[in-house]
KEPA-99071 format. One record per residue: x negated, y, z negated of N, C-alpha, C, O, CB in turn; residue in three letters. Coordinates in steps of 0.02 Angstrom, whole numbers, padded with zeros to 5 digits, always signed. Last residue first. Glycine has a CB too. Example, Ala and Ser with C-alpha at 12.3 -4.5 7.8 and 13.67 -1.06 7.14 Angstrom:
<atoms>
-00642-00112-00354-00684-00053-00357-00645+00002-00394-00670+00057-00402-00704-00030-00286Ser;-00660-00284-00390-00615-00225-00390-00660-00165-00390-00712-00166-00423-00565-00224-00452Ala;
</atoms>
This chain:
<atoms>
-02786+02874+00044-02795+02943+00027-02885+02952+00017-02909+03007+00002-02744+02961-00049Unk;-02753+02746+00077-02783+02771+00133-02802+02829+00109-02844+02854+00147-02745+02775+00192Unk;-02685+02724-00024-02775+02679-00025-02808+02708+00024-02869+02708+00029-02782+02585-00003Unk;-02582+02763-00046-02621+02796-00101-02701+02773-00082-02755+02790-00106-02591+02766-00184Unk;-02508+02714+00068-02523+02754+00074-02590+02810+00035-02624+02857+00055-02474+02759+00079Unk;-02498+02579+00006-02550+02572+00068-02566+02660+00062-02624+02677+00054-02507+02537+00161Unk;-02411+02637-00099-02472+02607-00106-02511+02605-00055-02566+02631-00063-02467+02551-00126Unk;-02297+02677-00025-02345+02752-00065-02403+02689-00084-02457+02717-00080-02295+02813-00162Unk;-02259+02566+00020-02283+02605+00085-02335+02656+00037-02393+02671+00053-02208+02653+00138Unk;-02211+02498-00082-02281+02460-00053-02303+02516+00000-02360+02514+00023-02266+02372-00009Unk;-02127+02588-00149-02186+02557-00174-02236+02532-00116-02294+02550-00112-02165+02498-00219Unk;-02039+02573-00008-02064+02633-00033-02120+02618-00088-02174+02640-00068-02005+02675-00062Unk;-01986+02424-00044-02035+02441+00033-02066+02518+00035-02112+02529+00073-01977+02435+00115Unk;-01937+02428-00147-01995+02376-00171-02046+02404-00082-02106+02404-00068-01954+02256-00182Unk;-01831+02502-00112-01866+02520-00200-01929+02489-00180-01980+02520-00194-01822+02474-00288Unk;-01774+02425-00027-01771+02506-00029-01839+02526-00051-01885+02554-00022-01712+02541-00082Unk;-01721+02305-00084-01777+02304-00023-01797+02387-00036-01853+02395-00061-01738+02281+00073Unk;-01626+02380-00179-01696+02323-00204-01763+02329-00157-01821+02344-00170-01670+02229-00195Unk;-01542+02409-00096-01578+02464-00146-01640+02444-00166-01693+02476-00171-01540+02477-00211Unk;-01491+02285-00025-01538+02367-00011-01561+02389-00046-01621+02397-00035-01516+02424+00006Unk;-01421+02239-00156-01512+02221-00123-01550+02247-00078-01611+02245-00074-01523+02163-00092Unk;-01356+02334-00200-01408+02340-00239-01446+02285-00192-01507+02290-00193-01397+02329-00322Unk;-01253+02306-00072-01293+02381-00104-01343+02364-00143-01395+02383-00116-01248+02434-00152Unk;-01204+02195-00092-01254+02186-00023-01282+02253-00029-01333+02265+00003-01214+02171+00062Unk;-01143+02184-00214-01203+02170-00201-01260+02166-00150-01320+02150-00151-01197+02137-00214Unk;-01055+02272-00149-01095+02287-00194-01165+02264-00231-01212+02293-00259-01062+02290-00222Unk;-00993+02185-00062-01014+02253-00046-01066+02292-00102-01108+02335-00089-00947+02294-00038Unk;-00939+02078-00160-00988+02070-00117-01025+02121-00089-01086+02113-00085-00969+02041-00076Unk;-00833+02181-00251-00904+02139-00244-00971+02092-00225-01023+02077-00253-00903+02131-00257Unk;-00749+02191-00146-00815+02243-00159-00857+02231-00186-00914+02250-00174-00812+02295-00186Unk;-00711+02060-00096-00740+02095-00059-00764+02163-00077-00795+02195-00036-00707+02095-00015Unk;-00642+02042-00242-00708+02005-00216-00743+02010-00147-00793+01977-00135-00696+01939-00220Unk;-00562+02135-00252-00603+02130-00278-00675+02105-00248-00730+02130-00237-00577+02104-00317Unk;-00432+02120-00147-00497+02156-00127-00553+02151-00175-00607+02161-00146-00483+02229-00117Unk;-00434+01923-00125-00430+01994-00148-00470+02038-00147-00530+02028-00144-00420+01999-00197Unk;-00422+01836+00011-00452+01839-00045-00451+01910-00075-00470+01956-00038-00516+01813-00035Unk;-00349+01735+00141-00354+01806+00105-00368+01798+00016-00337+01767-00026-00271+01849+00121Unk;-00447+01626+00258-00400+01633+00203-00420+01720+00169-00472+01753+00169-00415+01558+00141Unk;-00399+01553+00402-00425+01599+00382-00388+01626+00294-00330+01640+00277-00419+01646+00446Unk;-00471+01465+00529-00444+01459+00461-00458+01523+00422-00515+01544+00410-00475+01397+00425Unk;
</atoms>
């Protein structure tokens, strides 16, 4: 079954699947310069 949905709402899905990378991104660079700041 397959239904066509406009391109909109396939970039906005793309876009949100960008900012929760960005999110994971943001929050796994914090925690690495932290372990990293404890080992200094």
């Amino acid at each position: 079954m397959k239904i066509s949905l406009p391109a909109s709402v396939y970039l906005f899905d793309y876009y949100k699947l960008f900012l929760q990378l960005c999110v994971a991104a943001a929050i796994g660079f914090v925690i690495y310069s932290a372990l990293f700041g404890l080992t200094w």
